[in-house]
C-alpha positions as CSV (number, residue, x, y, z in Angstrom):
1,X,0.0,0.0,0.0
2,X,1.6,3.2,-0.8
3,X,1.0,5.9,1.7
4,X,4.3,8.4,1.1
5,X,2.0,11.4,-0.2
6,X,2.3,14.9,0.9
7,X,-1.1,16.3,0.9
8,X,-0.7,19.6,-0.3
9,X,-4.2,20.2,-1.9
10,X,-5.4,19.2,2.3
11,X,-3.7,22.4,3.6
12,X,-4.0,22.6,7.4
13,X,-6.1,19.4,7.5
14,X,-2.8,17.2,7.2
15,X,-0.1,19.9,8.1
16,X,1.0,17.6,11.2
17,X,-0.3,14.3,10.2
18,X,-0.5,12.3,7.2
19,X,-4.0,12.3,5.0
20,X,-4.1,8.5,5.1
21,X,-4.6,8.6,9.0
22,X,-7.5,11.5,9.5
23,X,-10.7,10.6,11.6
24,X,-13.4,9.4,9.8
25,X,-15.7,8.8,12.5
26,X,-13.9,6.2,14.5
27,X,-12.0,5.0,11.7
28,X,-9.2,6.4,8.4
29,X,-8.7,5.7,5.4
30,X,-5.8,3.8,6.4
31,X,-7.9,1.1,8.6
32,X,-10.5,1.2,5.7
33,X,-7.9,0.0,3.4
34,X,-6.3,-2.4,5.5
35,X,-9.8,-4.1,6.3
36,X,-10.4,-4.3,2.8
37,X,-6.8,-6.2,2.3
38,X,-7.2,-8.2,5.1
39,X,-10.7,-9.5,4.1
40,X,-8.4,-11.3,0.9
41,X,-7.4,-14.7,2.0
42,X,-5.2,-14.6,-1.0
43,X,-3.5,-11.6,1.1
44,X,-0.4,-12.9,3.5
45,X,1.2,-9.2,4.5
46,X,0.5,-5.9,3.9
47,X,3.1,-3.7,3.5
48,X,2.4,0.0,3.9
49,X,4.9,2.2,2.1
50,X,5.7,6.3,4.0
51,X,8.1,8.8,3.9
52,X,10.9,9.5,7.2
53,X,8.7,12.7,8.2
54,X,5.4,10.7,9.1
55,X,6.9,7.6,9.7
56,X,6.5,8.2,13.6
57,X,3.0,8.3,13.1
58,X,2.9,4.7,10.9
59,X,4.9,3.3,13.3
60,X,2.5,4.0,16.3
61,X,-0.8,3.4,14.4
62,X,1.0,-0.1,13.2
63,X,2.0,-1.2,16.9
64,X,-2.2,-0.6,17.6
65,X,-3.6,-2.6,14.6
66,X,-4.7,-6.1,14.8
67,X,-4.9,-8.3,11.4
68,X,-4.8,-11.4,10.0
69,X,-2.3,-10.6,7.4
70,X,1.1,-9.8,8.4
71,X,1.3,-6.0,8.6
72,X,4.7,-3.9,8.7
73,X,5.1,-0.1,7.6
74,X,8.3,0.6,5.4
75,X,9.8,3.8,4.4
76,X,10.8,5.0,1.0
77,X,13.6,7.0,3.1
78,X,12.6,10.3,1.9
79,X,12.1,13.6,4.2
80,X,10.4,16.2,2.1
81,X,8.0,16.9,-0.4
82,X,11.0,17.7,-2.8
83,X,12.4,15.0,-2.5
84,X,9.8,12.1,-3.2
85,X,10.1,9.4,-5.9
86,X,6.1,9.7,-6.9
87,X,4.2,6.6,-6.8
88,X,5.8,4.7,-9.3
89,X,9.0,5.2,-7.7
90,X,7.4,4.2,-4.4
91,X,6.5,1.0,-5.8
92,X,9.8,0.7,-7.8
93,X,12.2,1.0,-4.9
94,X,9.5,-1.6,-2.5
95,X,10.1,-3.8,-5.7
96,X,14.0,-3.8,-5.9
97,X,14.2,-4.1,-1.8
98,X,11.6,-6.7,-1.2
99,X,11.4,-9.0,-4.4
100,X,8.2,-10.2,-3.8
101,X,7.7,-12.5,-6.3
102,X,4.2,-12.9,-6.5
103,X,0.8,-11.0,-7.5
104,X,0.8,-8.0,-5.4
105,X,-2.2,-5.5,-4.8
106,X,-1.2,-1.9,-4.7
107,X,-3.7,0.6,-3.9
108,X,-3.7,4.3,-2.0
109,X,-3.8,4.3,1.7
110,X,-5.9,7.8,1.0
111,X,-9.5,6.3,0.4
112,X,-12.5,4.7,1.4
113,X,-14.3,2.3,-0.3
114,X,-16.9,-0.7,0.8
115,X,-16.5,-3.7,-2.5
116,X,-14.4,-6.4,-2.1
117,X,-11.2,-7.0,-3.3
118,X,-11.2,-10.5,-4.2
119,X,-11.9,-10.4,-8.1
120,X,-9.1,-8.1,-8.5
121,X,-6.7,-10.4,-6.2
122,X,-7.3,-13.6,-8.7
123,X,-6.8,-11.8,-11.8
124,X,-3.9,-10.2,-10.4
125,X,-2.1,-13.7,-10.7
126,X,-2.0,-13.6,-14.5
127,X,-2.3,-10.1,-15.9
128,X,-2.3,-6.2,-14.7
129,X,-5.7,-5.2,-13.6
130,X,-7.6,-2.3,-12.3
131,X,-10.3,-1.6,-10.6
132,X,-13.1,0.3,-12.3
133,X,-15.9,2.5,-10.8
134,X,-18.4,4.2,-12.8
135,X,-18.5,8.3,-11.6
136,X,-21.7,8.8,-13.1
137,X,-20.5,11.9,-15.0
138,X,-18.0,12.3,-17.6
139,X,-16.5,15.9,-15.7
140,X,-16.1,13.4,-12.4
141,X,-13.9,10.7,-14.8
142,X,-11.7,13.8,-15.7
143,X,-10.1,14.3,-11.8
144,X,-9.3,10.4,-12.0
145,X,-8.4,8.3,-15.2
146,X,-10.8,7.5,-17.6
147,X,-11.2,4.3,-19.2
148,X,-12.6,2.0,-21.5
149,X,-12.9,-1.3,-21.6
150,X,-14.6,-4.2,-24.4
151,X,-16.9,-6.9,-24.0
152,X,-13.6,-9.6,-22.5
153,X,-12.9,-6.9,-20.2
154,X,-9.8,-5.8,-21.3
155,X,-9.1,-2.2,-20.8
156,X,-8.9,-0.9,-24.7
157,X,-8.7,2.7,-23.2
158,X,-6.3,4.3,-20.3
159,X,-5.9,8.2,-19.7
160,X,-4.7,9.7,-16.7
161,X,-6.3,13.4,-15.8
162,X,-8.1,12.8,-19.1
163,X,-9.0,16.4,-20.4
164,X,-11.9,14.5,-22.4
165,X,-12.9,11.5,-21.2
166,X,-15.4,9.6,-23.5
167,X,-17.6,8.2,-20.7
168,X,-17.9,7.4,-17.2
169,X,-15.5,4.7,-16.1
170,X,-13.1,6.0,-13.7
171,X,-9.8,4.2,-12.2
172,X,-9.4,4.1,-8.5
173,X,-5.8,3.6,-7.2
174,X,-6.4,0.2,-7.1
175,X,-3.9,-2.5,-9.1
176,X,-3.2,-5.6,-9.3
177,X,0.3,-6.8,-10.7
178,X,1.0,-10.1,-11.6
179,X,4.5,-11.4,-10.9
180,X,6.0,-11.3,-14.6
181,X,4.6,-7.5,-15.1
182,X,6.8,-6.1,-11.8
183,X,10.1,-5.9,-13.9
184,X,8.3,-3.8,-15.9
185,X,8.4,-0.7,-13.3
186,X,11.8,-0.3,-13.8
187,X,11.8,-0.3,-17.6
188,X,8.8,2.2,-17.1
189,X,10.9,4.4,-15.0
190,X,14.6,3.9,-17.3
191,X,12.6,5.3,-20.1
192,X,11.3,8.6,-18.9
193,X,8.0,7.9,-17.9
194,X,6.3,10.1,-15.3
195,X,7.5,8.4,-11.6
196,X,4.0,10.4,-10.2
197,X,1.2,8.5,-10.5
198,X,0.5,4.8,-10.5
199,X,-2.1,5.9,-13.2
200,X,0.4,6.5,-15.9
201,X,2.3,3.1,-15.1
202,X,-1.2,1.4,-16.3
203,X,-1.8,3.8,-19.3
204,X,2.0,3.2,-20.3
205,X,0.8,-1.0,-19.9
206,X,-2.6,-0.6,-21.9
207,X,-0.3,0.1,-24.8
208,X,1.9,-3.0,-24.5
209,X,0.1,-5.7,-23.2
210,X,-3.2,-7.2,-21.7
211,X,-4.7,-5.3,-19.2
212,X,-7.5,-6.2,-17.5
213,X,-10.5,-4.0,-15.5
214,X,-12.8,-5.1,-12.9
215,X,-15.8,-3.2,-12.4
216,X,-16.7,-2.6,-8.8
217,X,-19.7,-1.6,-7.3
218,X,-20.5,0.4,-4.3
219,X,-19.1,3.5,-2.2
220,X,-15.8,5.0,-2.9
221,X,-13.6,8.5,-2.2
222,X,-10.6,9.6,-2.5
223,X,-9.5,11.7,0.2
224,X,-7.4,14.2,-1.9
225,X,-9.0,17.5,-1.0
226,X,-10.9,19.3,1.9
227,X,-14.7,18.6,0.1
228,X,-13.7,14.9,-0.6
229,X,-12.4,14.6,3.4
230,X,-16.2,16.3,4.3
231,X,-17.7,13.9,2.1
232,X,-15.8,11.0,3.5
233,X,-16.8,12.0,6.9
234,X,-20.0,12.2,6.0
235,X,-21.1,9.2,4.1
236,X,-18.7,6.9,5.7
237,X,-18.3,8.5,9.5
238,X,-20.9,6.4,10.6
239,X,-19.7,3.8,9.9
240,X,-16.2,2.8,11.7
């Protein structure tokens, strides 16, 4: 799970903690996530990836969490905001240290969301996949990534920040990567390609092999800004 954002766009709401660990009722977006991971038999450890600056703050939530799955909190061994590899070079530098060597799920410690996990986990063990969540507006898809996918389910269609998105599908920051597709973060990264966003990593795949979506149904934000946090707290504050 990568969780080394800055939260800029949050302002005073994470100035002195990190986004992934604000109240939402009695829960964050940081036990959401991990309950979500947890509920994945396929799932043995999550790994949740920070920066130096809020590690503290990992480190204390981790020693008070209870799961099935193995849990640890890593850092990417960064200290400031200019300094950070992006998500893709998160994800990269977990990669070289820890080589896995099987499917992995990689989502955004920074949401909330109620569907299950499980169809992404088994596809995950043959192909890149993403999860897919209809917006309901074609100016929603446009914050996100935008995408497009045929009858098989194969994602035909991959923009990140699209300025003109041709419907409604949406991509969470929600991946799966199968084991043969992980060497392929580093090639990403050694020709160029934006380290930022995990969105790109999938648009640069759609163009060079099989990726597949899975649509998912059912509640999901992304905690990036102040109106997304109050919409968090409200539709989901009741619930932790």
């Amino acid at each position: 799970m990568l969780a080394a954002g800055w939260a800029t766009r949050l302002g005073a709401l994470a100035a002195d903690r990190p986004k992934h660990l604000l109240p939402v009722g009695r829960t964050t977006p940081l036990d959401r996530v991990v309950e979500q991971l947890d509920a994945v038999a396929a799932v043995a450890r999550i790994d949740v990836v920070t920066h130096e600056r809020f590690r503290p703050a990992f480190d204390a939530w981790g020693a008070r969490r209870t799961t099935r799955a193995a849990l640890a909190v890593r850092s990417n061994g960064t200290r400031t905001p200019e300094s950070r590899l992006g998500a893709v070079g998160d994800l990269a530098r977990y990669l070289e240290q820890e080589s896995p060597g099987e499917p992995l799920l990689v989502l955004g410690g920074d949401m909330l969301f109620d569907f299950a996990l499980d169809a992404l986990a088994e596809v995950a063990r043959r192909e890149p996949v993403t999860a897919v969540y209809d917006v309901g507006s074609p100016d929603l898809a446009r914050r996100y990534a935008s995408v497009s996918l045929d009858a098989t389910g194969r994602v035909t269609r991959f923009r990140e920040k699209d300025p003109r998105p041709t419907g409604t599908l949406a991509a969470p920051a929600i991946y799966g990567l199968p084991p043969d597709a992980q060497d392929d973060v580093g090639r990403y990264l050694a020709e160029g390609e934006p380290p930022d966003n995990l969105g790109f990593l999938m648009q640069w795949w759609v163009g060079r092999r099989v990726v597949r979506g899975v649509r998912v149904r059912g509640s999901w934000i992304d905690v990036g800004s102040p109106d997304e946090y109050a919409r968090a707290v409200r539709e989901f504050g009741n619930d932790g």
